[in-house]
Backbone as a printed PyTorch tensor [residue, N CA C, xyz], in Angstrom:
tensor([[[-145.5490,   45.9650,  -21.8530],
         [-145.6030,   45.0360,  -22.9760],
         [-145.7170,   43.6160,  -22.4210]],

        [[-146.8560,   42.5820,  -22.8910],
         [-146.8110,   41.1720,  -22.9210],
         [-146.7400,   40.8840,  -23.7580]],

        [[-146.1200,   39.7180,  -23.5850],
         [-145.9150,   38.5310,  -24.9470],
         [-146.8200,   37.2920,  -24.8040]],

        [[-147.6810,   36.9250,  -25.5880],
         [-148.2840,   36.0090,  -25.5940],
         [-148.1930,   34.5970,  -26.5220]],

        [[-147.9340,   33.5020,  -26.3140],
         [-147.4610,   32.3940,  -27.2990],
         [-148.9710,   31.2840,  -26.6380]],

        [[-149.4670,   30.9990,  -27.9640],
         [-150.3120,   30.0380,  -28.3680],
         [-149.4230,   28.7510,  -28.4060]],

        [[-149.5240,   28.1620,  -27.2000],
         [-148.5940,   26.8110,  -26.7840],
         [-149.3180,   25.6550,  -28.1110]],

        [[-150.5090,   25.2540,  -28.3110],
         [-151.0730,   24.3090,  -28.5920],
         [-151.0210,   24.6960,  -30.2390]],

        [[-150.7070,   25.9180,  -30.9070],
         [-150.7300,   26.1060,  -32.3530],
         [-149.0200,   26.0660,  -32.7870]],

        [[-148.1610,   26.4640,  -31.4190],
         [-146.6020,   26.7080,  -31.8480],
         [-146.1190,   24.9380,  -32.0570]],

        [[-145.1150,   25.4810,  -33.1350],
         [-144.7260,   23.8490,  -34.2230],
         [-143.3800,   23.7400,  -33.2300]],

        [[-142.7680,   24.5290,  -32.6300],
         [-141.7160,   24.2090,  -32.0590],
         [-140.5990,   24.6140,  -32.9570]],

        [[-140.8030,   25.4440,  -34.0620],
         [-139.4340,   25.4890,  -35.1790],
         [-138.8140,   26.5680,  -34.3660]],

        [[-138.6470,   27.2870,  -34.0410],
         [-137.2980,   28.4450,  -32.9470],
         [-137.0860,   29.4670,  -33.8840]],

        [[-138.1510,   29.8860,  -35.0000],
         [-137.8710,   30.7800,  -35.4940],
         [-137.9000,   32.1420,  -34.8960]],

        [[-138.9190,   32.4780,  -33.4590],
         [-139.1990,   33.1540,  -32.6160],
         [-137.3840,   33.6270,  -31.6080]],

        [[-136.7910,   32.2410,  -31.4080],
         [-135.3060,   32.4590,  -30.8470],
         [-134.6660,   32.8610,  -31.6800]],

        [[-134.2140,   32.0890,  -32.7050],
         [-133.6080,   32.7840,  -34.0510],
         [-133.4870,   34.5100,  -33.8750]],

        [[-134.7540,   34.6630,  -33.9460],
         [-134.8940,   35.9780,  -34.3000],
         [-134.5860,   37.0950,  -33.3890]],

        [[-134.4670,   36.2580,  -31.8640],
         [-134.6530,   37.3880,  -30.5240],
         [-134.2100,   36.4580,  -29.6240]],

        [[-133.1620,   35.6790,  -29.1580],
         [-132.4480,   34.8040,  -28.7590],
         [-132.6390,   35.4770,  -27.0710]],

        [[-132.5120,   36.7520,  -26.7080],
         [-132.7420,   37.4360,  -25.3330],
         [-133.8760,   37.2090,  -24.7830]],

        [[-135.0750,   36.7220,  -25.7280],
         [-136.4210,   36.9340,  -25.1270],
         [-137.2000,   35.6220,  -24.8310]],

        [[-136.6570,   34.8500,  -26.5990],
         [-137.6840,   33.6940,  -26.3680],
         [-136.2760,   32.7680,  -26.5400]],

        [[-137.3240,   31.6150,  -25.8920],
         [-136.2100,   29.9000,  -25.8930],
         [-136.9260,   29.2970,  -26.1920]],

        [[-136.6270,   27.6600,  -26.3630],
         [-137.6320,   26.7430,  -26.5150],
         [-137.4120,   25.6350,  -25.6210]],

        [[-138.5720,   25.5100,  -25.0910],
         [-138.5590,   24.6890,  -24.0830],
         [-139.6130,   22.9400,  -24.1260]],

        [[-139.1790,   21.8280,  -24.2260],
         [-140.2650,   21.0530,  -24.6450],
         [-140.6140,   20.9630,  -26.1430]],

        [[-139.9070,   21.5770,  -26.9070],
         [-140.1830,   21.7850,  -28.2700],
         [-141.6570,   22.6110,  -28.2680]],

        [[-141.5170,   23.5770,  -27.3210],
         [-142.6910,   25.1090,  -27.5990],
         [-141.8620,   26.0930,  -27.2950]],

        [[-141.9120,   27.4540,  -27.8500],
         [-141.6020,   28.7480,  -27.8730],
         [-141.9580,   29.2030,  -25.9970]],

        [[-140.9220,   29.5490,  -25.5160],
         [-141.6980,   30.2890,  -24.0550],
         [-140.3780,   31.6180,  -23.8320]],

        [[-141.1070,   32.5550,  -23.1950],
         [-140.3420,   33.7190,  -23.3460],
         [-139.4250,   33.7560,  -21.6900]],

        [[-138.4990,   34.0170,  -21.8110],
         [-137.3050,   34.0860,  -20.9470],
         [-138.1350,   35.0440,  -19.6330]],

        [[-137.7540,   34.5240,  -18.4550],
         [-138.9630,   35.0510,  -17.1790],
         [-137.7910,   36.1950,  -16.4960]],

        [[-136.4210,   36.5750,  -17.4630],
         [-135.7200,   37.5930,  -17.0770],
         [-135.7890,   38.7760,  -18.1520]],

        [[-136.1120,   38.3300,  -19.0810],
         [-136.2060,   39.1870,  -20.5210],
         [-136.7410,   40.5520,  -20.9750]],

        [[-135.3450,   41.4430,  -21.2120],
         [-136.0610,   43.0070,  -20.8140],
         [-136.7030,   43.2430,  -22.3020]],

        [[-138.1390,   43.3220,  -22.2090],
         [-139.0010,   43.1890,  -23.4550],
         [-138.6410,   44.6890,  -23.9350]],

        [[-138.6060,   45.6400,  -23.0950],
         [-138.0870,   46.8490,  -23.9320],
         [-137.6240,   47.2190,  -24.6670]],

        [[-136.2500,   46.2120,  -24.1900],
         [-135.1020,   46.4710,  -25.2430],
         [-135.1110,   45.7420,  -26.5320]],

        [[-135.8670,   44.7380,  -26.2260],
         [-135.7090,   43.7230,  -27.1770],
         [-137.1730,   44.1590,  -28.5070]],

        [[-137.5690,   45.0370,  -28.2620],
         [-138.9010,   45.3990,  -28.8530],
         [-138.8870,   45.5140,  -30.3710]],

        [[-137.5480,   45.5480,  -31.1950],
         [-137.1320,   45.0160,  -32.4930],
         [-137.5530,   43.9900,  -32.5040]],

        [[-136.6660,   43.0940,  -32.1050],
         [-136.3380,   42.0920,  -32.6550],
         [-138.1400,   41.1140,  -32.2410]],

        [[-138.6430,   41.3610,  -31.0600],
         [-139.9720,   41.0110,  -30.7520],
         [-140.8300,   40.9480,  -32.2340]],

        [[-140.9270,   42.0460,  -32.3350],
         [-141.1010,   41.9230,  -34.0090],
         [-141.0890,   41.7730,  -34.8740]],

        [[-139.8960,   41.2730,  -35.0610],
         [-139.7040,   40.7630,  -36.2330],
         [-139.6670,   38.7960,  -35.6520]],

        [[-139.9530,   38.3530,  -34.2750],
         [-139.4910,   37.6170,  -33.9970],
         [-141.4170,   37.0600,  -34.5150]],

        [[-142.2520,   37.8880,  -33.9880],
         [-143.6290,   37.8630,  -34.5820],
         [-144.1650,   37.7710,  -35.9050]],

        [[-143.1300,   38.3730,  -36.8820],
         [-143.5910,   38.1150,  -38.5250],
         [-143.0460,   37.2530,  -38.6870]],

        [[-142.2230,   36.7890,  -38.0040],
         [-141.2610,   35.1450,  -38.6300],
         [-142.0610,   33.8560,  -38.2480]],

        [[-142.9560,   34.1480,  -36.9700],
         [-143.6640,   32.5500,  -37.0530],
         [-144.3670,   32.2900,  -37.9510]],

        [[-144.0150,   31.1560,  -38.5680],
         [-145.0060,   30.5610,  -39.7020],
         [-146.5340,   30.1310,  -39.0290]],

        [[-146.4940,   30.0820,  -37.9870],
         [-148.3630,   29.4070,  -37.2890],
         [-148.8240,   30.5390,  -36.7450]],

        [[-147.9490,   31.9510,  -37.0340],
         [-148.6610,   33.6860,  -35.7750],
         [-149.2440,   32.6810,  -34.4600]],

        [[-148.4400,   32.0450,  -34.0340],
         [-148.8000,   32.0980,  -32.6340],
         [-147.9470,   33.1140,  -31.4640]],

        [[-147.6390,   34.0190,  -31.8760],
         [-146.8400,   34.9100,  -31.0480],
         [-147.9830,   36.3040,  -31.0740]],

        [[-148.5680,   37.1810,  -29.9880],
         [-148.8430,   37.9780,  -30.0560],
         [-148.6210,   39.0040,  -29.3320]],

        [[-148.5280,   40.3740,  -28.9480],
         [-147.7260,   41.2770,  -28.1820],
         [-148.9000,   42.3400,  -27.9440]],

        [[-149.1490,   42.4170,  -26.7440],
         [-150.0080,   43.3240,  -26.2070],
         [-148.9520,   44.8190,  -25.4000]],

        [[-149.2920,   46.1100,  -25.7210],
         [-148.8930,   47.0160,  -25.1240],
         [-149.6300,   47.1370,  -24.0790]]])
């Protein structure tokens, strides 16, 4: 699994952390995903961390 974040479309709101606090942070006021983050486990909340951005700049490749 990758996670992919559209740096230049993300607003910076942390609805992505909110949602999955293990995976993503915000850094700079952009979404960036934690470079320890076991995407496996977190593969809920990834998802739902993806219907919550208001700009879909989050996308998840298997």
């Amino acid at each position: 699994m990758k996670i992919l974040i559209d740096e230049e479309a993300c607003i910076g709101c942390g609805a992505c952390e909110a949602a999955c606090p293990d995976v993503f942070e915000m850094e700079d006021d952009k979404a960036k995903v934690k470079p320890d983050a076991d995407l496996e486990a977190n593969s809920e909340c990834i998802k739902e961390a993806v219907e919550n951005c208001p700009v879909e700049c989050i996308t998840v490749e298997e």
